[in-house]
C-alpha positions in Angstrom: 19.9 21.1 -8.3 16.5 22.4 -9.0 17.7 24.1 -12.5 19.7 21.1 -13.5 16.8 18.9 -13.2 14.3 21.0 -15.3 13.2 19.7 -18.2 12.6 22.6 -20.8 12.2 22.9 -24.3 10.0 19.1 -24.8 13.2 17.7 -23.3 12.5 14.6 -21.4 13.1 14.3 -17.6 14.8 12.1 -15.7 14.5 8.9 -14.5 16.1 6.1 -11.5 14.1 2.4 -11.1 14.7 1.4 -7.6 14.1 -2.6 -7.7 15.0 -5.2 -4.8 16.5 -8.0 -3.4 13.0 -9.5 -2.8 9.4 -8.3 -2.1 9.4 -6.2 0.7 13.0 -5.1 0.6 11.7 -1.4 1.0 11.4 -0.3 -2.7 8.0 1.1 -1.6 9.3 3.6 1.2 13.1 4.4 -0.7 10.7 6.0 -3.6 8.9 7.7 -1.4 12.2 9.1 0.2 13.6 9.6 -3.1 10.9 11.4 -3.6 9.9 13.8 -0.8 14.3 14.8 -0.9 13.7 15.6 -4.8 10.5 17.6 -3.8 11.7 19.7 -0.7 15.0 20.9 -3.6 12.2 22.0 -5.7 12.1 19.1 -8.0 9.0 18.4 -9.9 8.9 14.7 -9.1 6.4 11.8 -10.2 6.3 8.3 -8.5 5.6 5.5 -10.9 4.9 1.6 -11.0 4.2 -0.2 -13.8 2.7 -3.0 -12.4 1.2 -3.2 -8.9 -0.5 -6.3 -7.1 -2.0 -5.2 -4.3 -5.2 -5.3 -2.2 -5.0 -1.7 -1.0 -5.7 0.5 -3.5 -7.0 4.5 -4.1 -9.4 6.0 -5.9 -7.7 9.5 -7.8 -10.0 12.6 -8.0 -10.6 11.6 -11.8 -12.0 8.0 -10.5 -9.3 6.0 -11.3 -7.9 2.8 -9.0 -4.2 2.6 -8.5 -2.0 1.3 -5.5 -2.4 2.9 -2.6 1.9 3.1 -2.0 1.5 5.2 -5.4 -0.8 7.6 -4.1 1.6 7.5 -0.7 4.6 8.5 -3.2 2.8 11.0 -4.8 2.3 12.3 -1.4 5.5 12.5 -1.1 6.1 14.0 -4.3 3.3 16.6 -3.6 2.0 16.0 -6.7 -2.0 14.8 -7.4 -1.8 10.9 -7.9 -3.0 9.9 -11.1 -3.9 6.8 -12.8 0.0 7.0 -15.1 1.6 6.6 -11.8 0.3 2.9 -11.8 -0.8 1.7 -15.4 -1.7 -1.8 -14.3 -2.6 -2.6 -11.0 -3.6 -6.4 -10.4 -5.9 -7.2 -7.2 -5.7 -11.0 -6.2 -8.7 -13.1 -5.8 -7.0 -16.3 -4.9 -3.8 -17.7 -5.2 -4.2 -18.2 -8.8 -6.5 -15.4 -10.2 -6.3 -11.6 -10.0 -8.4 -8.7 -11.2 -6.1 -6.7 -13.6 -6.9 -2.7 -13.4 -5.7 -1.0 -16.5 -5.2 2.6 -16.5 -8.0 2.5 -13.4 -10.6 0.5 -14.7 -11.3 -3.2 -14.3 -10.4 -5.2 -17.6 -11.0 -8.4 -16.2 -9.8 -11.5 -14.2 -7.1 -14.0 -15.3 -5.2 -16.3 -14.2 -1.6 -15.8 -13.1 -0.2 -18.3 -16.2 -2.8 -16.4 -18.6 -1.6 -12.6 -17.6 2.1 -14.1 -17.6 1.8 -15.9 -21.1 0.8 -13.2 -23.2 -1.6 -10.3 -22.0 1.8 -8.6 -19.7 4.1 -8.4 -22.5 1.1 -7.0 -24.6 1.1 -4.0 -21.7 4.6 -3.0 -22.4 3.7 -0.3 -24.7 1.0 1.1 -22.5 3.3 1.3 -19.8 6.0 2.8 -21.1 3.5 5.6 -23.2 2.5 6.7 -19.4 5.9 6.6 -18.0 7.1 8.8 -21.2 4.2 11.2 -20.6 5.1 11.7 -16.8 8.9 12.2 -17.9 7.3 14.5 -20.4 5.6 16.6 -17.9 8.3 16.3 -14.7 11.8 17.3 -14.2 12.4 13.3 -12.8 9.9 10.2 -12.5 10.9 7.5 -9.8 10.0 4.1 -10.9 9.6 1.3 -8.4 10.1 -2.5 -9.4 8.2 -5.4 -8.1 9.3 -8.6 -6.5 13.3 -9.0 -7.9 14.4 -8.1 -11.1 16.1 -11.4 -10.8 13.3 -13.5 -11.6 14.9 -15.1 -14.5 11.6 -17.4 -15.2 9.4 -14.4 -15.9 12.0 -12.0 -17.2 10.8 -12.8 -21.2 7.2 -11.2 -20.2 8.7 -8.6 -17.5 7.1 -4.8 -17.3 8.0 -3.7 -14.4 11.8 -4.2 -13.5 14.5 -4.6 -16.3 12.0 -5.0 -19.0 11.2 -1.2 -18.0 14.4 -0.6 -17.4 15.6 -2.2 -20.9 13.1 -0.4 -22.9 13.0 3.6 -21.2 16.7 3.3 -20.9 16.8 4.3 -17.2 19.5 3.6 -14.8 18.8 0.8 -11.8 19.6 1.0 -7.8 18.9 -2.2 -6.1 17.6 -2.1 -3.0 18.2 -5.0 -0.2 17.0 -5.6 3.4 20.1 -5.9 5.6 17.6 -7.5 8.6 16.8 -10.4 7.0 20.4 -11.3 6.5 22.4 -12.5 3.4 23.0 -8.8 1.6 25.4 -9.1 0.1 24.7 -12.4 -1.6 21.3 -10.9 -2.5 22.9 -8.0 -3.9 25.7 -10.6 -6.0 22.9 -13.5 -6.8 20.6 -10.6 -8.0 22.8 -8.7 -10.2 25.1 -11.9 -11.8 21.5 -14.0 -12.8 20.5 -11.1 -14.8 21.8 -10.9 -18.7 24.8 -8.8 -19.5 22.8 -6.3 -21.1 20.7 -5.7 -17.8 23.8 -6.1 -15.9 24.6 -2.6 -18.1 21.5 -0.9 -16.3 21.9 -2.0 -12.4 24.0 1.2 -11.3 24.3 0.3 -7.6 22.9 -0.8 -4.3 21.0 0.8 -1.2 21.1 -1.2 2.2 18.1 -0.9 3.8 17.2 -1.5 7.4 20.5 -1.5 9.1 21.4 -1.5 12.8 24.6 -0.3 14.8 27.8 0.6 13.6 28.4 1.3 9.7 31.5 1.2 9.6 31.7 -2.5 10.5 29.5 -2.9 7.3 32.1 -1.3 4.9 34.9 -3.8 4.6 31.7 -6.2 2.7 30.9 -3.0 0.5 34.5 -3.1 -0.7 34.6 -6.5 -1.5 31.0 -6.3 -3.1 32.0 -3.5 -4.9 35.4 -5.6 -6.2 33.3 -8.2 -7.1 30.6 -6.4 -9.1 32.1 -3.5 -10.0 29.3 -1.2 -8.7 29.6 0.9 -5.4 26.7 1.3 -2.7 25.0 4.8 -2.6 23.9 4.1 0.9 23.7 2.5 3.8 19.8 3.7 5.5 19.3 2.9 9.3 16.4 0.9 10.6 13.6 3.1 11.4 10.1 2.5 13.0 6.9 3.7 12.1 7.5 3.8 8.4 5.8 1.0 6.9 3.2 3.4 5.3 0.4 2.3 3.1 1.9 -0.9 2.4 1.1 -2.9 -0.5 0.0 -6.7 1.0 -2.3 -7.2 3.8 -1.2 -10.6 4.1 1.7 -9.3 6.0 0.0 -7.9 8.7 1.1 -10.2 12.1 -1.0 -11.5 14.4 -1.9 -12.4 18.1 -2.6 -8.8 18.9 0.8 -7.7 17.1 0.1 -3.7 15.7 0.9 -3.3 12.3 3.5 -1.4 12.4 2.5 2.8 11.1 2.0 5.2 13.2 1.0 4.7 16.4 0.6 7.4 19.4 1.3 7.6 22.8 -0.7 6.3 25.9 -3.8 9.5 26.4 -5.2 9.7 30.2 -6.4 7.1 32.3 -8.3 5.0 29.8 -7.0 3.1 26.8 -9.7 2.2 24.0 -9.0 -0.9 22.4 -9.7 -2.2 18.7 -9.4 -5.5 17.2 -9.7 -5.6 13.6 -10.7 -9.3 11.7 -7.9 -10.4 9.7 -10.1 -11.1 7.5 -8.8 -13.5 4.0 -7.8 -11.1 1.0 -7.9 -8.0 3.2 -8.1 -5.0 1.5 -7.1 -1.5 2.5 -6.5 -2.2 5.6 -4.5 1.3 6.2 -7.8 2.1 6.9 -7.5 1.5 10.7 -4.0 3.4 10.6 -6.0 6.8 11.7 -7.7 4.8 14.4 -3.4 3.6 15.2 -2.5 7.1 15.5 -4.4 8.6 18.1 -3.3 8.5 21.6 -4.8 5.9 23.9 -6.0 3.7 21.1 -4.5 0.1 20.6 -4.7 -1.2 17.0 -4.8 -5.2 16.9 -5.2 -7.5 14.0 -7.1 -10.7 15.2 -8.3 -14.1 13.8 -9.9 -16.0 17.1 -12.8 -15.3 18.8 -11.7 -15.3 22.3 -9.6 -12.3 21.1 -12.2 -10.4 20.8 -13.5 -10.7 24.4 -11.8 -7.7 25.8 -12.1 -5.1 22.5 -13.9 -2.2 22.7 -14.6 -1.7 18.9 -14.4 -4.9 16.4 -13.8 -3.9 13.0 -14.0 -5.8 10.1 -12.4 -4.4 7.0 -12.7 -4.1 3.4 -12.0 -7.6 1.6 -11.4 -9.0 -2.5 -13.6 -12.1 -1.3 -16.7 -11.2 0.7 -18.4 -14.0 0.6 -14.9 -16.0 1.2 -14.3 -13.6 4.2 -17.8 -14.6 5.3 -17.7 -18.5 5.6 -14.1 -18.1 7.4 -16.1 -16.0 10.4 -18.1 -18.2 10.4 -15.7 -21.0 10.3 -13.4 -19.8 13.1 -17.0 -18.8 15.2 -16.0 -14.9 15.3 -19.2 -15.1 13.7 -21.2 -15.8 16.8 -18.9 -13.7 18.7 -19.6 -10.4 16.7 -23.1 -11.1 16.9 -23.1 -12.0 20.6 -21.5 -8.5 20.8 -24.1 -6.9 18.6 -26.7 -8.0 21.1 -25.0 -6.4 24.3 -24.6 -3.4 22.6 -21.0 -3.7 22.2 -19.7 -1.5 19.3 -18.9 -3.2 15.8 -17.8 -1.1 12.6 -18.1 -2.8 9.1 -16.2 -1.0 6.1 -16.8 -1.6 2.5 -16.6 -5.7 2.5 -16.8 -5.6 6.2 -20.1 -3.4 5.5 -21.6 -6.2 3.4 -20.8 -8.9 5.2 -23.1 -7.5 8.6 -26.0 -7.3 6.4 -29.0 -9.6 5.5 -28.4 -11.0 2.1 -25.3 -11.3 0.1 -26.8 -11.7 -4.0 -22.9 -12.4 -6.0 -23.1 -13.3 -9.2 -19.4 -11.6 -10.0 -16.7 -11.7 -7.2 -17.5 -15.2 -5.8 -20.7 -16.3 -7.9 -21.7 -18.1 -5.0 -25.3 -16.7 -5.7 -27.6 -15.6 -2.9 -26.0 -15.9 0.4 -26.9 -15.1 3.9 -24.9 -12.2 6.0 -24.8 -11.9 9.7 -27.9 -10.2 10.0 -26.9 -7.3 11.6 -27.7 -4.7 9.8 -30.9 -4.0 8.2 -28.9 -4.1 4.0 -29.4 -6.1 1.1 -26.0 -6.5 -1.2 -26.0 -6.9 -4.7 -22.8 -7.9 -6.6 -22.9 -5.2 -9.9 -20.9 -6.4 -12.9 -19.4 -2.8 -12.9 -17.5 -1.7 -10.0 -18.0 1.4 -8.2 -15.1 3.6 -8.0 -15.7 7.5 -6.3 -14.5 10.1 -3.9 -17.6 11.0 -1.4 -17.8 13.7 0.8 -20.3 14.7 3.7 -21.1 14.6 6.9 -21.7 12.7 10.1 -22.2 12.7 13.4 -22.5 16.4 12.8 -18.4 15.9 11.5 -17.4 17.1 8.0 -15.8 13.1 6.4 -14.1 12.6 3.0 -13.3 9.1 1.7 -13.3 6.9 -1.3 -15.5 3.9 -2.5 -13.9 0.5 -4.6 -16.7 -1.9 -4.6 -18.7 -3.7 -6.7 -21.7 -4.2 -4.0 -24.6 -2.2 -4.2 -26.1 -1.7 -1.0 -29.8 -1.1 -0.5 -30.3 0.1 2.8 -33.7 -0.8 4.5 -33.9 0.9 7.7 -31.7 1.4 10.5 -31.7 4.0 13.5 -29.6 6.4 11.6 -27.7 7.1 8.4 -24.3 6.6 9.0 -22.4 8.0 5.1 -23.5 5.6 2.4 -25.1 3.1 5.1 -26.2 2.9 8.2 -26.6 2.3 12.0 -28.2 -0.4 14.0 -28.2 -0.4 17.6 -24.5 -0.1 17.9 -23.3 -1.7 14.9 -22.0 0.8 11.8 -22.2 -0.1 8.2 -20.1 2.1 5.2 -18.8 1.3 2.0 -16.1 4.2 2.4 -12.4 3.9 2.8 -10.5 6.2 4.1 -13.4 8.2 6.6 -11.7 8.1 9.7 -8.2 10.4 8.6 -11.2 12.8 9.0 -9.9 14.0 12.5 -13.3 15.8 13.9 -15.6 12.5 12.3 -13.2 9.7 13.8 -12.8 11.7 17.1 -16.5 11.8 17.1 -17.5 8.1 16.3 -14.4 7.4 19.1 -16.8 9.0 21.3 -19.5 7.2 20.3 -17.6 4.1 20.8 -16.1 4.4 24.1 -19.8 5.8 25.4 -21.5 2.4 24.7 -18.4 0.5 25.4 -18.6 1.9 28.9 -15.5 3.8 28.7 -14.7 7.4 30.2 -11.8 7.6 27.2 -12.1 10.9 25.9 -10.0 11.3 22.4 -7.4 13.6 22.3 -8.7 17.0 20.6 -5.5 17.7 18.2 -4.3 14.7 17.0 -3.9 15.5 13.0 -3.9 12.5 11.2 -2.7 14.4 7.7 0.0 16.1 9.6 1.3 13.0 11.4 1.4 11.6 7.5 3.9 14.4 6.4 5.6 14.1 9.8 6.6 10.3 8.1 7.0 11.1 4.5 9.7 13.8 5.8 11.6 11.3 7.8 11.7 9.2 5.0 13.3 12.3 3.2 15.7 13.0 5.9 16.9 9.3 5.8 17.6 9.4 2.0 19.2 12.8 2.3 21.1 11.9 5.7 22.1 8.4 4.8 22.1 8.1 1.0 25.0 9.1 -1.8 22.3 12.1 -2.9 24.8 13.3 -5.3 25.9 10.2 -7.2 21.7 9.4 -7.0 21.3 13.3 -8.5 23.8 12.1 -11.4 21.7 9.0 -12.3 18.2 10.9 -12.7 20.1 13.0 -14.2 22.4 11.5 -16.8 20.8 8.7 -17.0 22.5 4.7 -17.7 26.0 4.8 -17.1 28.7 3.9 -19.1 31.7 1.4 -18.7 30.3 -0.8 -15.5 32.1 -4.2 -15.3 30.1 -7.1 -16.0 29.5 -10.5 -13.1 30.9 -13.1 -14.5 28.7 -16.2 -13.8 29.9 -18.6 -11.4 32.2 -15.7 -9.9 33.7 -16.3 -6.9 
């Protein structure tokens, strides 16, 4: 496999979009798969998405922003993400506006009808110069679409599903969600709205998600592939545990639901118990995954204040709208109750817009322009809003614990006292204050502050001492492997990167039967 794939000589290599019935049909996770199989035959193997929206992001090692479920894929890839992988990335800021991220950098803000009615089909070169440069330098680049590539209303301006598809010349598998019911209409409806010369591209179809007995499933397949003219290439079982570095924290659940990613056994007597604000536009909340992971921790994502009564830690996470995030505490009085907690000596931890938020003053003339506003007081901080956003990968130490992380902010915090530093901020009493993503899948530093935590909480939990939060990550990305190698047609999939659009497929006739 490995020396058919190579691309020598300045050839090109190849390339598969997986797109989807809908959002969250699992495009995010089959890439991954796709690509961690590729990778472990020796593949050199690039994730890409040309256009992300997404509140969790990463910062690469050059200082670039891109999705965070691109820097997962690379991951998976084991390849260094870079900022090609996802050319435009667009962080929402309401339901009508988004920051758009090109190539890594902020551009701007527009408005969805503004970014749809000119500026995304002006990013079709861009996109497609870093998805040639990746094919360039890898054997095979897997694309992932966004939304549906049925989307007839916004096909005209479309980047990042047939428009892609249309303009690299790159085969199509469709990916649909078997749970949610109606798959095989989904995979019809999608594939006869689209214009015969897309219909050329879509290759064939992944289920996704499926429980019991397959071959109950394949009488439909028959008749789907009779009435499209396109076979499956694999039916993938539903699997826990695998919604990794997802791209929308508005689909985290509620009343004490955990998110679902990895989360660990029961550890001893004593269970330690975190309730993290759901806070409006949430952002990187994979943040608290690490926290998910080890053993006798319990992860819950909370938005009423009697829900905090019985946590041990209250986290409140990074945020697009700080100041937004700020008046709904307030609102819903978790307010009060974080600082009521703050004043028993009951253990809160503030990251990036969370961080900002439990200090003094709040001065935003850029994400909210809501001017000088007062923060919960908590910490001794003073946040100003900088037109230019910060965008690094810190390292040090604390609590006497090697840490690594990354920054994406745009407030500048001046830190005015404090009983210790605590990374790029501070501690008060027991409440912890840092604009750094990503600290706690530093094992020994997020064992420690557990310590620290269960010690004023009152707890006798003592954290496990091995629990590897990198290692538990490759533990998933290689079950997503084994689920595309186990469960998916890897040859005819092989033929596609390969070979690229094929010939002959049978058009869907509108109004079919």
């Amino acid at each position: 496999m490995n020396g058919r794939l190579k691309a020598a000589g300045g050839a090109v290599g190849g390339g598969l979009l997986v797109a989807g019935t809908t959002s969250d049909a699992g495009k995010s996770v089959v890439t991954a798969g796709i690509c961690r199989w590729l990778a472990r035959q020796g593949v050199r193997v690039a994730p890409f998405k040309a256009q992300n929206m997404s509140l969790n992001s990463f910062v690469t090692r050059e200082g670039a922003e891109i999705g965070r479920a691109q820097a997962m894929q690379a991951a998976a890839a084991r390849v260094e993400p870079t900022a090609l992988m996802n050319p435009v990335l667009l962080k929402p800021g309401s339901d009508r506006s988004s920051q758009v991220v090109l190539l890594g950098k902020p551009v701007g803000e527009l408005s969805a009808r503004g970014y749809h009615s000119g500026r995304q089909e002006q990013l079709l070169g861009t996109v497609t110069d870093c998805l040639a440069e990746l094919r360039r330098t890898h054997d095979a680049v897997i694309c992932e679409g966004a939304g549906s590539p049925a989307e007839i209303n916004l096909r005209r301006t479309d980047i990042v599903n047939m428009g892609l598809a249309r303009a690299a010349r790159i085969p199509v598998v469709v990916v649909g969600d078997i749970d949610r019911g109606g798959v095989f209409a989904s995979f019809f409806g999608t594939t006869a709205l689209l214009s015969k010369e897309d219909q050329s591209l879509v290759a064939g179809y992944l289920v996704n998600k499926f429980r019991g007995d397959v071959t109950l499933l394949e009488p439909g397949l028959e008749m789907l592939r009779g009435l499209t003219g396109r076979q499956t290439l694999g039916v993938l079982p539903f699997a826990h545990g695998l919604g990794i570095d997802e791209e929308d924290g508005l689909r985290v659940s509620l009343r004490g639901a955990v998110r679902e990613s990895v989360v660990a056994p029961p550890h001893g007597t004593e269970v330690l118990r975190v309730a993290v604000c759901a806070v409006p536009l949430m952002s990187n909340f994979t943040d608290v995954d690490a926290l998910a992971a080890e053993p006798g921790v319990v992860v819950r994502f909370v938005d009423r204040a009697e829900e905090l009564a019985d946590a041990d830690l209250v986290v409140l996470p990074g945020t697009r709208g700080t100041v937004r995030a700020l008046e709904w505490l307030r609102a819903r009085g978790l307010a009060d109750a974080i600082a009521r907690r703050a004043a028993e000596g009951r253990p809160v931890l503030g990251i990036c817009g969370g961080f900002q938020m439990l200090g003094e003053l709040i001065e935003d003339e850029v994400e909210s322009k809501a001017g000088t506003v007062e923060g919960l007081g908590l910490l001794p901080v003073r946040v100003r809003f900088a037109a230019e956003k910060t965008l690094a990968r810190p390292a040090g130490t604390a609590l006497g614990e090697p840490v690594e992380g990354y920054e994406i902010h745009h407030g500048v915090a001046e830190v005015t006292g404090g009983d210790e530093e605590f990374l790029d901020g501070c501690r008060a009493g027991s409440v912890w204050g840092t604009h750094w993503h990503g600290s706690l899948e530093s094992d020994g530093f997020r064992r420690a502050l557990l310590r620290r935590v269960a010690a004023d909480a009152g707890r006798a939990f003592v954290p496990a001492p091995d629990t590897c939060f990198a290692a538990l990550r490759e533990e998933q990305l290689d079950r997503l492997g084994d689920l595309i190698e186990e469960h998916a047609d890897t040859a005819a999939l092989l033929r596609l990167i390969e070979e690229g659009v094929p010939d002959g497929l049978p058009f869907v006739p509108p109004g079919a039967p």
